[in-house]
C-alpha positions in Angstrom: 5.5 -16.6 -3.6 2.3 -15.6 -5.1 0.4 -18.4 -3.6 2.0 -17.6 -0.4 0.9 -14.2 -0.3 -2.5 -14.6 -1.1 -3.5 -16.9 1.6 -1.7 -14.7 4.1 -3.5 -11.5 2.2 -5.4 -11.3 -0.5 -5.3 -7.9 -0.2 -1.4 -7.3 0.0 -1.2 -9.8 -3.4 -3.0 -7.1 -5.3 -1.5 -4.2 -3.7 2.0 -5.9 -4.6 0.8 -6.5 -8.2 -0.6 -3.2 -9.0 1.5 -0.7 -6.9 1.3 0.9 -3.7 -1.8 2.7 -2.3 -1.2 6.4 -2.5 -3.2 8.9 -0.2 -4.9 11.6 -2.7 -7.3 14.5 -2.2 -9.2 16.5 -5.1 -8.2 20.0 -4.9 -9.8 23.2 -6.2 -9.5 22.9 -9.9 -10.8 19.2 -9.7 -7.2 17.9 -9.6 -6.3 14.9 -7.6 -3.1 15.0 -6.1 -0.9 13.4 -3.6 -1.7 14.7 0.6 1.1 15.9 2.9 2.1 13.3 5.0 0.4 15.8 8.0 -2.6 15.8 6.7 -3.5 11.8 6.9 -6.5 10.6 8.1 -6.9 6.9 9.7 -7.9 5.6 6.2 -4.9 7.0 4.9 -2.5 5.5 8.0 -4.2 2.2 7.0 -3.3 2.7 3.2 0.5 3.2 4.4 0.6 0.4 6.8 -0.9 -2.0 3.9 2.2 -0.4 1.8 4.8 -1.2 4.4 3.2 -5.0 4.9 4.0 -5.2 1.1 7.3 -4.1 1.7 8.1 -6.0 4.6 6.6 -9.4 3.2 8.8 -9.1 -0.3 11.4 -8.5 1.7 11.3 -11.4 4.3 10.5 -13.3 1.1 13.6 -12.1 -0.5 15.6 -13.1 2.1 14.5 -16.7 3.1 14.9 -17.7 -0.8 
């Protein structure tokens, strides 16, 4: 699986490895802490699509095993 994933994306290997990619702001105090769904910006959108890839590829891989 792990060779799999990595040729198809690098990226989604170490995303699967580490955990998912959370959208995070600094607030006030210096803080950094998870944004509202409603306040994502296109990096962020890419960030949850990366997540859901991950998702969808350990699933499919689930499945066909």
């Amino acid at each position: 699986m792990k060779n799999y994933i990595q040729a198809e994306d690098y990226e989604l290997w170490v995303l699967i490895k580490n955990g998912p990619l959370i959208p995070t702001k600094i607030i006030e105090d210096g803080t950094e802490v998870h944004k509202e769904p409603d306040k994502f910006d296109a990096k962020d959108f890419k960030k949850m699509e990366k997540n859901a890839k991950a998702k969808k590829t350990l699933v499919l891989w689930s499945w066909s095993g």
